[in-house]
C-alpha positions in Angstrom: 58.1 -17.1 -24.8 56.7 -18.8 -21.5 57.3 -18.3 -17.9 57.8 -20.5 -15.2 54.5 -20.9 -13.9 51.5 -22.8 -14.1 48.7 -20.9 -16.8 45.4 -22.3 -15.0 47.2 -21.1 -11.8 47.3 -17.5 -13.0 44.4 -18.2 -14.4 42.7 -17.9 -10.7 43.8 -14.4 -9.9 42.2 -13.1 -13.1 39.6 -14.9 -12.6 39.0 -13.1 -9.3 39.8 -10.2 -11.3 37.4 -10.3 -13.4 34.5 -10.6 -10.5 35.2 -8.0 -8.4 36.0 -6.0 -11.8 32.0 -6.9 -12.6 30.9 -6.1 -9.1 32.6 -2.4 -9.2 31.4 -1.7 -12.4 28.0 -2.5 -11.6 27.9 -0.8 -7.9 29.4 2.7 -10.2 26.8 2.0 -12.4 23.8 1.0 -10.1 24.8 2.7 -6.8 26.1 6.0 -7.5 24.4 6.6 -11.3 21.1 5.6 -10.5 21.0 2.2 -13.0 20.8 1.2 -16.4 17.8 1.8 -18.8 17.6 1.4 -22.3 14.9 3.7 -22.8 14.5 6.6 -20.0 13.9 10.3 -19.9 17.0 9.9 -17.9 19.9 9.9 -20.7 22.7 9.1 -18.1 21.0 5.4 -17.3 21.2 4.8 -20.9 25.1 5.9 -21.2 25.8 3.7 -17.9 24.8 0.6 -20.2 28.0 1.3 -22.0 30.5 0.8 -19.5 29.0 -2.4 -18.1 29.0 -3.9 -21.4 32.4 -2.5 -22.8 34.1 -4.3 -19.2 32.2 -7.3 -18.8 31.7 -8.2 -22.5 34.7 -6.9 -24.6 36.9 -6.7 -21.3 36.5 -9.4 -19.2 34.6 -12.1 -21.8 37.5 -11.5 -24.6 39.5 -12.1 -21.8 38.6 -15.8 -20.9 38.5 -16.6 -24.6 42.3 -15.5 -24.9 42.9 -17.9 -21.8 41.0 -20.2 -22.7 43.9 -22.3 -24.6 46.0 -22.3 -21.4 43.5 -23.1 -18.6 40.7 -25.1 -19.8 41.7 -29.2 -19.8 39.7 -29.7 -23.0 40.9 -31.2 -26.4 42.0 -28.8 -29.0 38.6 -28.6 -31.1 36.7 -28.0 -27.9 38.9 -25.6 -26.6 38.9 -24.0 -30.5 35.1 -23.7 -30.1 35.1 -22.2 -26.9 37.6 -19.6 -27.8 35.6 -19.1 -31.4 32.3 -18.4 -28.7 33.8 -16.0 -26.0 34.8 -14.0 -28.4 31.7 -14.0 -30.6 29.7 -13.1 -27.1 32.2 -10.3 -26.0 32.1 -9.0 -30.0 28.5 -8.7 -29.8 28.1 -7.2 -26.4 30.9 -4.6 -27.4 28.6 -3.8 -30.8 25.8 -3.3 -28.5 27.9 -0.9 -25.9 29.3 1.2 -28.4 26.0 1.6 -29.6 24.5 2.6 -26.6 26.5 5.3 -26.7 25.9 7.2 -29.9 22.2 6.1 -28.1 23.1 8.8 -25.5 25.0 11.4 -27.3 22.3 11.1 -30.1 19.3 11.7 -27.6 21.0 13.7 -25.4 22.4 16.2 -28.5 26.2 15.3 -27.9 28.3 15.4 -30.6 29.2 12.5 -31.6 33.2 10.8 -32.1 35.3 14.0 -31.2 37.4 12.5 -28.2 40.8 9.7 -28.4 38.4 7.3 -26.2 35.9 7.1 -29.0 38.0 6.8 -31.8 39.8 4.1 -30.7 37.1 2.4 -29.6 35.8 2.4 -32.8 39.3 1.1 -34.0 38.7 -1.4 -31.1 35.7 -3.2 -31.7 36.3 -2.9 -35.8 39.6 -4.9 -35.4 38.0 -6.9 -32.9 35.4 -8.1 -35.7 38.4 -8.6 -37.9 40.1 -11.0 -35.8 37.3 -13.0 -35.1 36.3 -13.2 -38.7 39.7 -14.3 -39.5 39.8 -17.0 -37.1 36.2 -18.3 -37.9 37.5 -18.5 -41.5 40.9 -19.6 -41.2 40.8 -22.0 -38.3 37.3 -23.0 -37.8 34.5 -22.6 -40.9 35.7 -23.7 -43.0 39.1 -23.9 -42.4 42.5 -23.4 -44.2 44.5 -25.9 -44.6 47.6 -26.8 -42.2 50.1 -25.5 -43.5 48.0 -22.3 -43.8 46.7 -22.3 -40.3 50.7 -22.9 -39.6 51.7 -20.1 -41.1 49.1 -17.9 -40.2 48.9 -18.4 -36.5 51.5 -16.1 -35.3 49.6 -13.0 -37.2 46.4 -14.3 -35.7 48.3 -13.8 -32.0 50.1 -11.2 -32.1 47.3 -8.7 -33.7 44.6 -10.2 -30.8 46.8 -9.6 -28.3 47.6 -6.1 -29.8 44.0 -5.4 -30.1 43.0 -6.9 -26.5 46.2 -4.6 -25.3 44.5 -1.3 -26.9 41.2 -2.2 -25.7 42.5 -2.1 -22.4 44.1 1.0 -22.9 40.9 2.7 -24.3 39.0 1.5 -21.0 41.1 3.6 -19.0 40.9 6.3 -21.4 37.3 5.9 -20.9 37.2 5.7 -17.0 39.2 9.2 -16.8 37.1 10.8 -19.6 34.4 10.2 -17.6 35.2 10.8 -14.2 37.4 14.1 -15.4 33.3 15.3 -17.2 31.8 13.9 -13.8 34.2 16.2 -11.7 33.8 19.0 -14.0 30.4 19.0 -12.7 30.8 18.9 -9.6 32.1 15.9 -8.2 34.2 15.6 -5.5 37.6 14.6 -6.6 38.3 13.2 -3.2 35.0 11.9 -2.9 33.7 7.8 -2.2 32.6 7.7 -6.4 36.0 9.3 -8.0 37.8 6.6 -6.0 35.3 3.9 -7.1 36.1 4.5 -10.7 40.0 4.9 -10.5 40.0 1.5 -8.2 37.7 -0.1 -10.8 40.0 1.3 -13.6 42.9 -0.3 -11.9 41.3 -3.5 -11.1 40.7 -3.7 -15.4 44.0 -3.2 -16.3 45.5 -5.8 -13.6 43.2 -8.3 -15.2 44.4 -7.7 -18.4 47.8 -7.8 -17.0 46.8 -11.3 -15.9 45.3 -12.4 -18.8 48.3 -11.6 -20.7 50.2 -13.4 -18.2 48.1 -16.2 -18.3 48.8 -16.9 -22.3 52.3 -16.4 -21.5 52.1 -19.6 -18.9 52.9 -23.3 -19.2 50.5 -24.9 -21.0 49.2 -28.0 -19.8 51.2 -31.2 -21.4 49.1 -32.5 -23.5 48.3 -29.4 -25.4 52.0 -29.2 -25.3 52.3 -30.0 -29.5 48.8 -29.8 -31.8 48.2 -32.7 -34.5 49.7 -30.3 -37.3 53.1 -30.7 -35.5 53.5 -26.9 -33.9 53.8 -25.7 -31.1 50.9 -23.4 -30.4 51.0 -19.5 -29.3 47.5 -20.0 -27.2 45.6 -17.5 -28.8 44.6 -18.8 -31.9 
């Protein structure tokens, strides 16, 4: 299914999506939690690591790789190495922000894995490792052959856009679990900080909304039909 519009077009407003997502994140982060430290006496600047890295790398990077197929004017293997490295970056940064939060809970003597947000995120990132795994094998290195890639392309879609869907969903989960424990102690739930974080949490979700939009866009004409004869999905 595609829509009547342009994908590198809708490509633009995530795109400025995804920056002023970065910017909020970091001001939350920076501005109102005192920064980001990976060692500290401080535990909170070593939790704040984790939602930086959980938006801009499994958020907003996996994004661009699932657009890439519809906006970038490259040739299939370039794009197909492109995709293959967004989401091998924004896999490794989400490895690195879940950790830095056992990190926190660990030195901070939190129990660990006893709230929704952290158990899908661990069903998150270990789907997410799937997926990329699966395309690395079956459509880059070292490759099935076409009629396997054929047949195992629409899998390969749907379950990464299911899993970029529930990523997207455990985010928010994530923004209110914090701000409800932030508020808990204290902060004011009219206050500059409380709206920060719900505006940030609605800017993620709009840019995954665009993303999504994005791979449901025209592709551009030459990409229209692959050299196995299909017409691809644009998130392989």
């Amino acid at each position: 299914m595609t829509i009547g519009l342009k994908a590198v077009h809708v490509s633009y407003v995530a795109h400025f999506l995804a920056v002023l997502g970065a910017i909020l994140v970091l001001v939350w982060t920076i501005g109102f939690r005192g920064g980001l430290a990976w060692e500290s006496s401080n535990k909170n600047l070593i939790f704040n690591i984790h939602p930086v890295l959980m938006l801009i790398g499994l958020i907003i990077i996996g994004g661009q790789a699932i657009m890439s197929y519809k906006m970038l004017p490259l040739k299939k293997p370039q794009k197909k190495l492109v995709h293959l490295t967004l989401h091998a970056i924004a896999l490794a940064l989400g490895i690195i922000g879940i950790y830095t939060a056992f990190k926190y809970h660990n030195e901070s003597n939190i129990a660990n894995l006893y709230s929704l947000h952290s158990w899908l995120g661990i069903g998150v990132i270990s789907l997410y490792g799937i997926q990329w795994l699966f395309g690395l094998v079956v459509f880059f290195y070292p490759g099935g052959t076409p009629s396997i890639r054929k047949e195992a392309l629409p899998y390969h879609v749907l379950l990464g856009t299911f899993v970029y869907i529930l990523a997207l969903g455990t985010a928010s989960l994530g923004y209110l679990e914090k701000l409800t424990f932030l508020e808990n102690n204290g902060l004011a739930k009219y206050g500059s900080e409380a709206f920060l974080v719900n505006f940030t949490a609605i800017v993620t979700i709009l840019y995954g909304s665009f993303v999504i939009f994005t791979i449901l866009s025209q592709a551009p004409p030459d990409e229209e039909h692959d050299q196995y004869g299909y017409t691809p999905i644009q998130n392989e």
